[in-house]
N, CA, C and O atoms as a Maestro MAE file, in Angstrom:
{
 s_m_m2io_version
 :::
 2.0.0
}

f_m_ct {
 s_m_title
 :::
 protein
 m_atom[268] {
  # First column is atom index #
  i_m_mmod_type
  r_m_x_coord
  r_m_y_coord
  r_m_z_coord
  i_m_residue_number
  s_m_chain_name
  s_m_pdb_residue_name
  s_m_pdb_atom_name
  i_m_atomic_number
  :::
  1 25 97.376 90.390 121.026 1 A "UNK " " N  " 7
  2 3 95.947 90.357 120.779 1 A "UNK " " CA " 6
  3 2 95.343 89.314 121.717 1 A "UNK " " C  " 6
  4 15 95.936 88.265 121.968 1 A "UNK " " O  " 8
  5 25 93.839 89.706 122.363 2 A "UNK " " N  " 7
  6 3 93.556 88.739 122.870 2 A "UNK " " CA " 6
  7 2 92.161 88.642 122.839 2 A "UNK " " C  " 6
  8 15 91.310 89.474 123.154 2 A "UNK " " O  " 8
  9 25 92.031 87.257 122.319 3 A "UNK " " N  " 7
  10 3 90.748 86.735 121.939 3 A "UNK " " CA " 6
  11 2 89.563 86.414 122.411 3 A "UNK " " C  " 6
  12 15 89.640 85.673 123.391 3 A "UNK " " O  " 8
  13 25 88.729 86.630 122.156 4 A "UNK " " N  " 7
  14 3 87.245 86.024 123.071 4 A "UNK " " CA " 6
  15 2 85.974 85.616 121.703 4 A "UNK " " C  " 6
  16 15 85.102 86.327 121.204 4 A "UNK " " O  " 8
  17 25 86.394 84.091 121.415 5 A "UNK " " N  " 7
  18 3 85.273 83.500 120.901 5 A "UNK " " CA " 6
  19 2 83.627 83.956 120.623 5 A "UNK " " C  " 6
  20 15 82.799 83.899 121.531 5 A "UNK " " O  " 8
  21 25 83.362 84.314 119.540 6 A "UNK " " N  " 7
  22 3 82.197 85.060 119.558 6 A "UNK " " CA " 6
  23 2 80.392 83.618 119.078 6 A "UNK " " C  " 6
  24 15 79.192 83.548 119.343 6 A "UNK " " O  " 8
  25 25 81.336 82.916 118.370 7 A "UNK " " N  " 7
  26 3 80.305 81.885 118.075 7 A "UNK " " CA " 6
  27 2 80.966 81.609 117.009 7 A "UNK " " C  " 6
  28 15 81.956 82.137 116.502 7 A "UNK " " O  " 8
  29 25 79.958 80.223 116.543 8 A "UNK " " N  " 7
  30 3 80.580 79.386 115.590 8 A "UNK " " CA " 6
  31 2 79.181 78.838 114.864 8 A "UNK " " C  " 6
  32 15 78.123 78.734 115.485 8 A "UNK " " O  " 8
  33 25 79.333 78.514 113.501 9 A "UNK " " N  " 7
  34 3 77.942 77.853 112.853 9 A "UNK " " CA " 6
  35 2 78.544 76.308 112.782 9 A "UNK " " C  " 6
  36 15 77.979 75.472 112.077 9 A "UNK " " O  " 8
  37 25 79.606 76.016 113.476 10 A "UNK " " N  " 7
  38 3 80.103 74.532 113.301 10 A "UNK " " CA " 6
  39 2 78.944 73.548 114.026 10 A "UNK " " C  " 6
  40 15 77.979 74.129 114.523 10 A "UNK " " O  " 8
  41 25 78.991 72.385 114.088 11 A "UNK " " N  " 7
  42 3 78.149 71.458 115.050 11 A "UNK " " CA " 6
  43 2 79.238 70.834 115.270 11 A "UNK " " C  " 6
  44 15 78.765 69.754 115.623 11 A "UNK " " O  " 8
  45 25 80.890 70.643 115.352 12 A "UNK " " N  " 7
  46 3 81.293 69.949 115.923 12 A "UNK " " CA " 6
  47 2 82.543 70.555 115.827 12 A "UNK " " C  " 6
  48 15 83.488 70.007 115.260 12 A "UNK " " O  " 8
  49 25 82.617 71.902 116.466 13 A "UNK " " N  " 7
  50 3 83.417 72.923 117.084 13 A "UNK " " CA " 6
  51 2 84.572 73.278 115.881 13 A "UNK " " C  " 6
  52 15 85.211 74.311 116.085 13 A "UNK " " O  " 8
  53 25 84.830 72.666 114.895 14 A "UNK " " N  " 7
  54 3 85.672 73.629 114.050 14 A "UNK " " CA " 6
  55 2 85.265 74.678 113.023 14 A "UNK " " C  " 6
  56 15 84.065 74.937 113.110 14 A "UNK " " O  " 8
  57 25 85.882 75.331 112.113 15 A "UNK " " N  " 7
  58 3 85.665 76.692 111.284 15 A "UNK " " CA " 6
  59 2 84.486 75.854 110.654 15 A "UNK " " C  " 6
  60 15 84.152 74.673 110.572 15 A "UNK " " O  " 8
  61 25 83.851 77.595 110.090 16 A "UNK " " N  " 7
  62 3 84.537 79.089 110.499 16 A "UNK " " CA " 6
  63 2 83.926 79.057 111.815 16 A "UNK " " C  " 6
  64 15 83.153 78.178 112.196 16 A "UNK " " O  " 8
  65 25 84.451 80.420 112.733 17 A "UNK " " N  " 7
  66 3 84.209 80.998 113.844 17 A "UNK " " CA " 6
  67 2 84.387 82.353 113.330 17 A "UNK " " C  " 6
  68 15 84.758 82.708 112.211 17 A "UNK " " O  " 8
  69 25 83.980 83.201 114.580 18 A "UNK " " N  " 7
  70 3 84.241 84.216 114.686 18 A "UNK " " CA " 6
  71 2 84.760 84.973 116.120 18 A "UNK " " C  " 6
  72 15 83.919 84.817 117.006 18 A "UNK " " O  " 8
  73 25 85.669 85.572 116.453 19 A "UNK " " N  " 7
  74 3 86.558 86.432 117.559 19 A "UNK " " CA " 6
  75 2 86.463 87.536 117.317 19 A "UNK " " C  " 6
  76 15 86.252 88.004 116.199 19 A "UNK " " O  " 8
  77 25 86.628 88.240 118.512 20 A "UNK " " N  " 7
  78 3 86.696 89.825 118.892 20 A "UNK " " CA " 6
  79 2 88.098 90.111 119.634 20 A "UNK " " C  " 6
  80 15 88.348 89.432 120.630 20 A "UNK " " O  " 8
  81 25 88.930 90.979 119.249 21 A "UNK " " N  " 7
  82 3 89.819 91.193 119.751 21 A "UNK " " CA " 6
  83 2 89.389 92.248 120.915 21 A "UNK " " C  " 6
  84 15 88.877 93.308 120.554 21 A "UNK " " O  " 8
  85 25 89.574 91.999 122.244 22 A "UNK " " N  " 7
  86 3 88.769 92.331 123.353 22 A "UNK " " CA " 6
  87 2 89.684 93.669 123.711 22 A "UNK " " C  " 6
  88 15 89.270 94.374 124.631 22 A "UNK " " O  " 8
  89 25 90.902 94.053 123.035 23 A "UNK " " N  " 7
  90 3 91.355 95.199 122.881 23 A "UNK " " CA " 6
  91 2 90.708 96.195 122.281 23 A "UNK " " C  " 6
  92 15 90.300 97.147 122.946 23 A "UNK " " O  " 8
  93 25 90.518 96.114 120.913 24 A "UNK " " N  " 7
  94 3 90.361 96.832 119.868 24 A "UNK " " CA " 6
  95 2 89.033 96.868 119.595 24 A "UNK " " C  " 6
  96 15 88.580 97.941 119.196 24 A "UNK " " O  " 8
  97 25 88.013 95.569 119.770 25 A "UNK " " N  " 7
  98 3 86.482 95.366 119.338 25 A "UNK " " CA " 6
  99 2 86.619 94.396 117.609 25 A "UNK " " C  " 6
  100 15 85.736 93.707 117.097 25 A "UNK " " O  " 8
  101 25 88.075 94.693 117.041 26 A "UNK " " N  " 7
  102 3 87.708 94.260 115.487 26 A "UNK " " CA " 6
  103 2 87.395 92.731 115.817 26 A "UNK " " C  " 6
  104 15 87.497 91.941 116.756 26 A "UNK " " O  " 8
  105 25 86.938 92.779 114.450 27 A "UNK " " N  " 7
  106 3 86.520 90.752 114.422 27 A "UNK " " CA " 6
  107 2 87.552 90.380 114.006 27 A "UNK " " C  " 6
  108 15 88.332 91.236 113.589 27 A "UNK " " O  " 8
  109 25 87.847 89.283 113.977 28 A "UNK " " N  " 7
  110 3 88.786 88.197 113.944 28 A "UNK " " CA " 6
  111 2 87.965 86.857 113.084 28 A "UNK " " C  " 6
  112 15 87.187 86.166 113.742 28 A "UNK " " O  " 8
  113 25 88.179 86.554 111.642 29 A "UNK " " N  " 7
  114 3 87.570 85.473 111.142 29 A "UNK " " CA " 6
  115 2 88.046 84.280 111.024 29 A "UNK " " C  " 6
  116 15 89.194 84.291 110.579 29 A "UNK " " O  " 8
  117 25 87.558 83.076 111.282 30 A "UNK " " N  " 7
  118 3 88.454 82.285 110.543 30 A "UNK " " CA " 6
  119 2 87.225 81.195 109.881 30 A "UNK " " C  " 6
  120 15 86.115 80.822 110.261 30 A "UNK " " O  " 8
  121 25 88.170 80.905 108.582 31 A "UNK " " N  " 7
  122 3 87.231 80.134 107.343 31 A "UNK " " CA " 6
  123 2 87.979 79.278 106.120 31 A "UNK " " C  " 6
  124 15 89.096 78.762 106.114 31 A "UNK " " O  " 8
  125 25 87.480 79.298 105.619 32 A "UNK " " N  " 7
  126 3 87.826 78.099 104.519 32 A "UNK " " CA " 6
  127 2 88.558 79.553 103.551 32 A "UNK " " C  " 6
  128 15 87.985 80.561 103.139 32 A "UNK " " O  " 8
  129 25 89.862 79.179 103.442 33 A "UNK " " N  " 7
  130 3 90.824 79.936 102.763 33 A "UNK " " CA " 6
  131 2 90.280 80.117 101.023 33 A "UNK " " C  " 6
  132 15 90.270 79.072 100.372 33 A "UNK " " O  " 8
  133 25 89.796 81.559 100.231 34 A "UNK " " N  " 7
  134 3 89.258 81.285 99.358 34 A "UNK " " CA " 6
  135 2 90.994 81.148 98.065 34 A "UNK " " C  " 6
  136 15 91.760 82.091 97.868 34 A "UNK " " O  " 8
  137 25 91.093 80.144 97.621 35 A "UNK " " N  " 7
  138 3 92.476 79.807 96.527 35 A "UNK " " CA " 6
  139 2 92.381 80.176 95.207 35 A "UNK " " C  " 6
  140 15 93.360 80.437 94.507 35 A "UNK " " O  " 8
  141 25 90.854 80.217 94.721 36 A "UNK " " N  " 7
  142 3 90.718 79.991 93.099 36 A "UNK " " CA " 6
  143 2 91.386 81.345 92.709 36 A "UNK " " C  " 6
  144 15 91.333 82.412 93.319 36 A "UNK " " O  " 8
  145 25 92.070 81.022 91.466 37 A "UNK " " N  " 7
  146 3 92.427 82.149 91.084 37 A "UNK " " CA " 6
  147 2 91.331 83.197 90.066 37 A "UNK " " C  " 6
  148 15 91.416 84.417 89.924 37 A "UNK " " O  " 8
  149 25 90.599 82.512 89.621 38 A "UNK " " N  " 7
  150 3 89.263 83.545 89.179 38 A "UNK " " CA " 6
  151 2 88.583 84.245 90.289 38 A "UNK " " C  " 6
  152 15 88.177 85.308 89.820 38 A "UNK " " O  " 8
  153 25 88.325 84.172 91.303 39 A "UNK " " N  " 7
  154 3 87.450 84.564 92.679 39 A "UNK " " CA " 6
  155 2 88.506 85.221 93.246 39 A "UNK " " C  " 6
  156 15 88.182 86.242 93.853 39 A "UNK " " O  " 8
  157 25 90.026 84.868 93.231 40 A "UNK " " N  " 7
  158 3 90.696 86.107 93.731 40 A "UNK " " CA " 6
  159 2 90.566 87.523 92.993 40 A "UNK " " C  " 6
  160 15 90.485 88.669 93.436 40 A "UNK " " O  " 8
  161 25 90.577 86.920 91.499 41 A "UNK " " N  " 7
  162 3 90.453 88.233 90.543 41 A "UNK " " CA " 6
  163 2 89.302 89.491 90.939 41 A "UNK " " C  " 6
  164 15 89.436 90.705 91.088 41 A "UNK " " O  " 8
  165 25 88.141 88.581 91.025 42 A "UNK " " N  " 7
  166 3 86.887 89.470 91.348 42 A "UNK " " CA " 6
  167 2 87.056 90.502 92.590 42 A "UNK " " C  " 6
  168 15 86.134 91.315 92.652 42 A "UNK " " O  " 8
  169 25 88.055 90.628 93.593 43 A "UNK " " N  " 7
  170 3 88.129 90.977 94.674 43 A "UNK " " CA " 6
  171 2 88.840 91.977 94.430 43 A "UNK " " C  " 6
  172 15 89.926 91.824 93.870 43 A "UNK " " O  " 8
  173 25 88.302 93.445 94.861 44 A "UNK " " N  " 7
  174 3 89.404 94.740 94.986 44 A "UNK " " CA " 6
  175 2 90.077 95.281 95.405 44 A "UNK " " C  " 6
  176 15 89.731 95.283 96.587 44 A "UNK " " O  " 8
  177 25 90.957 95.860 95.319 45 A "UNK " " N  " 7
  178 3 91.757 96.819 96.161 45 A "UNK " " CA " 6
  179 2 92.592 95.523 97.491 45 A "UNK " " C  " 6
  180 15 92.651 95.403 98.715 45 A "UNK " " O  " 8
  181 25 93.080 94.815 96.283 46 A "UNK " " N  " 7
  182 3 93.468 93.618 97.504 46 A "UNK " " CA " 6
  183 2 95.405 94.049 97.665 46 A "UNK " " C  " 6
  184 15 96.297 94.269 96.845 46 A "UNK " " O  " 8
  185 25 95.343 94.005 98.909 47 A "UNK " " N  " 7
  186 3 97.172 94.577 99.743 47 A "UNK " " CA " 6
  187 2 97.691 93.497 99.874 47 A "UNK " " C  " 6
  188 15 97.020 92.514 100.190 47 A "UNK " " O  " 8
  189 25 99.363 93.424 99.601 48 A "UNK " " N  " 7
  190 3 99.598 92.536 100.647 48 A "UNK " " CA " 6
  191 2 99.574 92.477 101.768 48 A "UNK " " C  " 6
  192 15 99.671 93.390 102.588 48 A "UNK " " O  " 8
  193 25 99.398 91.025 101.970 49 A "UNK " " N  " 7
  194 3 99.658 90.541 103.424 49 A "UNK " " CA " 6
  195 2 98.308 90.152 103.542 49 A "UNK " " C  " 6
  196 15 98.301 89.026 104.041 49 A "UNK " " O  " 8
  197 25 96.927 90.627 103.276 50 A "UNK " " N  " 7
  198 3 95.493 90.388 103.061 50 A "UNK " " CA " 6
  199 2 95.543 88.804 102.318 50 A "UNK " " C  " 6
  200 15 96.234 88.384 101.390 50 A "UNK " " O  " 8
  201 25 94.457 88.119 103.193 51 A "UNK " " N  " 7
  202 3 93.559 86.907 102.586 51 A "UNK " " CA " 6
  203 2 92.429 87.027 103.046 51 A "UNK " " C  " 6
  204 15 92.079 87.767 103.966 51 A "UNK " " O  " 8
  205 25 91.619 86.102 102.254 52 A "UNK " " N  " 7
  206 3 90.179 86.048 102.040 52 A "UNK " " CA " 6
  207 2 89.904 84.467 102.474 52 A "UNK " " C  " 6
  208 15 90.628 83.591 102.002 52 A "UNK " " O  " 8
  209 25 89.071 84.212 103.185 53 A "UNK " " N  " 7
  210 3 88.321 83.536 103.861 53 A "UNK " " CA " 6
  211 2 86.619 83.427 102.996 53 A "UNK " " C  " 6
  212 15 86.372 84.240 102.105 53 A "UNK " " O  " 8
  213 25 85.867 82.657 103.281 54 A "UNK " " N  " 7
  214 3 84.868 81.874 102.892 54 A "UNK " " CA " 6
  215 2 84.160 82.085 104.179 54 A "UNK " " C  " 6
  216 15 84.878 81.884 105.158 54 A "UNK " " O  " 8
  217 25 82.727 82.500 104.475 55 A "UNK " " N  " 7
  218 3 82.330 81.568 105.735 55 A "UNK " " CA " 6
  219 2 80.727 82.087 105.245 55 A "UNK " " C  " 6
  220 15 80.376 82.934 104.423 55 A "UNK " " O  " 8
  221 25 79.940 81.164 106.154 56 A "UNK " " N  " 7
  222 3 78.494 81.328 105.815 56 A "UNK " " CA " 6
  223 2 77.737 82.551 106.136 56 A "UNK " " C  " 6
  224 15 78.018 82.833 107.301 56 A "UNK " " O  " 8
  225 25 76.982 83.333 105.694 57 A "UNK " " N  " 7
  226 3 76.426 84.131 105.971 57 A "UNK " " CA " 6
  227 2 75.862 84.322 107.130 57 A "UNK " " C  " 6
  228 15 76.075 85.411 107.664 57 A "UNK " " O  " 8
  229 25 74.920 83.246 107.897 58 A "UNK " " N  " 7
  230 3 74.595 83.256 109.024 58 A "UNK " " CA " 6
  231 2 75.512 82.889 110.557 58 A "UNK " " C  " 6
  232 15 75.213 82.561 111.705 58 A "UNK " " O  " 8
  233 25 76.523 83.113 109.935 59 A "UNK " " N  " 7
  234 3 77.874 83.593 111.216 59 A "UNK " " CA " 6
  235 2 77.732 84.749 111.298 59 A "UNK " " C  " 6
  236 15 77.635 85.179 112.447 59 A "UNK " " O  " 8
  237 25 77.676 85.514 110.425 60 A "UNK " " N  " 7
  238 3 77.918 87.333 110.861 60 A "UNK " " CA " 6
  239 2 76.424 87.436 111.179 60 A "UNK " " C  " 6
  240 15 76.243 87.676 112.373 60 A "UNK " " O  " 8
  241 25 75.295 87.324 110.455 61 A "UNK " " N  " 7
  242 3 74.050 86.912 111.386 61 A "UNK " " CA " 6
  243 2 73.735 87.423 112.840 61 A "UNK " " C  " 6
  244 15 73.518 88.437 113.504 61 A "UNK " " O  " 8
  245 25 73.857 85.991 112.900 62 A "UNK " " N  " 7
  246 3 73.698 85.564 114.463 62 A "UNK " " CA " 6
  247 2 74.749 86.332 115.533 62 A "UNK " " C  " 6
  248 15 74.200 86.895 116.480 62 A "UNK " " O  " 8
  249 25 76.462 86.410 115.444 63 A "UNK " " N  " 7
  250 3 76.939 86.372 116.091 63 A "UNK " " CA " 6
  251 2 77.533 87.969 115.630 63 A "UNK " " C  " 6
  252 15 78.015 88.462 116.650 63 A "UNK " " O  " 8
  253 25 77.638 88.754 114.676 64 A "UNK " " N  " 7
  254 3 77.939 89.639 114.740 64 A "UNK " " CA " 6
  255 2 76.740 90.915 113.970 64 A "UNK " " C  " 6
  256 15 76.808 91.532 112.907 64 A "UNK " " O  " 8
  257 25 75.916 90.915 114.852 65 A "UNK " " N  " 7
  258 3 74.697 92.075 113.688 65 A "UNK " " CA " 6
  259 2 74.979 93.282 113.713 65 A "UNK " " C  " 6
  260 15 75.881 93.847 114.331 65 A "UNK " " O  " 8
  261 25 74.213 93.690 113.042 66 A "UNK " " N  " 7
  262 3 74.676 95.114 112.451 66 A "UNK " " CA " 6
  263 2 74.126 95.672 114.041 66 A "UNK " " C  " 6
  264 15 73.311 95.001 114.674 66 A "UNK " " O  " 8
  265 25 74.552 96.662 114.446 67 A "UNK " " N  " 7
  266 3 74.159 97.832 115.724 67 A "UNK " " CA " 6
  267 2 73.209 98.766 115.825 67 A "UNK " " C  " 6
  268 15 73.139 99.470 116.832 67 A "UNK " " O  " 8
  :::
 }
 m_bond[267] {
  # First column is bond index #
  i_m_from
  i_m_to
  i_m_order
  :::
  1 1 2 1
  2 2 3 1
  3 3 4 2
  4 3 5 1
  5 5 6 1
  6 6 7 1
  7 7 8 2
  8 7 9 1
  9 9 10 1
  10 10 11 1
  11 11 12 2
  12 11 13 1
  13 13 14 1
  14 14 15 1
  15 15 16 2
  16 15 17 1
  17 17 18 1
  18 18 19 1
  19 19 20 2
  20 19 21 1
  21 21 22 1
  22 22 23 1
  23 23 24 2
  24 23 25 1
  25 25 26 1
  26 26 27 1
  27 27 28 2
  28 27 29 1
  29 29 30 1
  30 30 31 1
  31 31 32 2
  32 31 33 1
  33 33 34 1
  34 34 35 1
  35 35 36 2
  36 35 37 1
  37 37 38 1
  38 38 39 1
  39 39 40 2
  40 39 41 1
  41 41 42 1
  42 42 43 1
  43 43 44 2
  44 43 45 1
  45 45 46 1
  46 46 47 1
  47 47 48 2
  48 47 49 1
  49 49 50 1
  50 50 51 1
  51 51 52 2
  52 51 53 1
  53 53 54 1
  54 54 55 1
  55 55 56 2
  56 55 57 1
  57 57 58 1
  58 58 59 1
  59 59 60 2
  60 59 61 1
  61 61 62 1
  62 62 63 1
  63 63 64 2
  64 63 65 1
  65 65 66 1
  66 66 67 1
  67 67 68 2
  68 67 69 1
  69 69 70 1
  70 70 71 1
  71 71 72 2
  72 71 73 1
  73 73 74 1
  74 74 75 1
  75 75 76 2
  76 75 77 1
  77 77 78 1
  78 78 79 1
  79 79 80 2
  80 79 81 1
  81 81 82 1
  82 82 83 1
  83 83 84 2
  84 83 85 1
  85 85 86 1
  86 86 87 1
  87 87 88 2
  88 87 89 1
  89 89 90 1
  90 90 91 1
  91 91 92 2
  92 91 93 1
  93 93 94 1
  94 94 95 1
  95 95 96 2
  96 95 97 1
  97 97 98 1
  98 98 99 1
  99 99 100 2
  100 99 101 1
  101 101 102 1
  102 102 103 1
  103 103 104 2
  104 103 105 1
  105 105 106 1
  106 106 107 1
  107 107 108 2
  108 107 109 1
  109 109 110 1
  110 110 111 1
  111 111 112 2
  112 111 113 1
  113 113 114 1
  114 114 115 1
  115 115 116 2
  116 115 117 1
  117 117 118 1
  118 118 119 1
  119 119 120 2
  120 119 121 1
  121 121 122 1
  122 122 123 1
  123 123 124 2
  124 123 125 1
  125 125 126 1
  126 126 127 1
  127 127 128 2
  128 127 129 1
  129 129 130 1
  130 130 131 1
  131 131 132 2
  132 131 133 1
  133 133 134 1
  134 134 135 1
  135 135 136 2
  136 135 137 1
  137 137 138 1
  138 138 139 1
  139 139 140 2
  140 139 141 1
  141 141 142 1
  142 142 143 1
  143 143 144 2
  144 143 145 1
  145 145 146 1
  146 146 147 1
  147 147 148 2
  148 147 149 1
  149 149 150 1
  150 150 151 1
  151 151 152 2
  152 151 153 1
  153 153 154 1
  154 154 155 1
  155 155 156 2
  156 155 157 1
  157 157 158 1
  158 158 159 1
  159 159 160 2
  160 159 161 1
  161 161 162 1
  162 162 163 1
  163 163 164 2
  164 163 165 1
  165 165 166 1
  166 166 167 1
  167 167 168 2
  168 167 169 1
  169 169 170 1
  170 170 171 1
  171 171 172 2
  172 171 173 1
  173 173 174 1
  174 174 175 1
  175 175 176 2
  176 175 177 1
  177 177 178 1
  178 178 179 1
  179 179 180 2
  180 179 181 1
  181 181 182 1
  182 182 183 1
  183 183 184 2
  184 183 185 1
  185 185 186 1
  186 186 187 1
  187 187 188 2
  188 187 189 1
  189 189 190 1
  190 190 191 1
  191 191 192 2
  192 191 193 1
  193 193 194 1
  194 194 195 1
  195 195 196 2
  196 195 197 1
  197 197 198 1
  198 198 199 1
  199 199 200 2
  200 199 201 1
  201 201 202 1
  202 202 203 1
  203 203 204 2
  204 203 205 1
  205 205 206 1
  206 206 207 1
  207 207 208 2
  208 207 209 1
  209 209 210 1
  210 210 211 1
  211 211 212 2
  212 211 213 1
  213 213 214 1
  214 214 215 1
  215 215 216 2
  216 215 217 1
  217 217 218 1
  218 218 219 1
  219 219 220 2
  220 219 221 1
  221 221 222 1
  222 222 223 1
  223 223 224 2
  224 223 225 1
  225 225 226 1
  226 226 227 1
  227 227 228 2
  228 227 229 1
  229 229 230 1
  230 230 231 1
  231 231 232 2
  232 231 233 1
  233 233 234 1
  234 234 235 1
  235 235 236 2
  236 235 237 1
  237 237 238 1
  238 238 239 1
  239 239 240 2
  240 239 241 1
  241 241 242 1
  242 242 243 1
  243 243 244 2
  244 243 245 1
  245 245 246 1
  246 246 247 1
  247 247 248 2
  248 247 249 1
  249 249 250 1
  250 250 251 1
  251 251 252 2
  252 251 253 1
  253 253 254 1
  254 254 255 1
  255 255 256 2
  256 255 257 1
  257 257 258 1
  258 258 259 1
  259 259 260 2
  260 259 261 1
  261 261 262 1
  262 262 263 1
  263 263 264 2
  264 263 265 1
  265 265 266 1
  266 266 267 1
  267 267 268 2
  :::
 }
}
């Protein structure tokens, strides 16, 4: 996979961000790992190998809008 930085809502360059895999087009997230075990519950159709991430709304916003 290879990455190309799409933007970040950080002010001092760490998570979340967001990447595009410049192969494929998918996003690539990275965020504050969500742990609670009530907030995992709420979540569906969850596979292994799948985690859930946290990140602010105005990351997908700005850096990834709808088309």
């Amino acid at each position: 996979m290879e990455l190309r930085m799409l933007g970040t809502t950080s002010d001092d360059g760490k998570c979340p961000t967001l990447y595009e895999d410049t192969a494929t087009g998918d996003i690539v997230v990275q965020g504050y790992t969500v742990t609670d075990s009530e907030d995992i519950a709420q979540l569906a159709n969850v596979l292994n190998g799948e985690s859930f991430v946290r990140i602010p709304r105005e990351l997908l916003t700005r850096f990834a809008p709808k088309e």
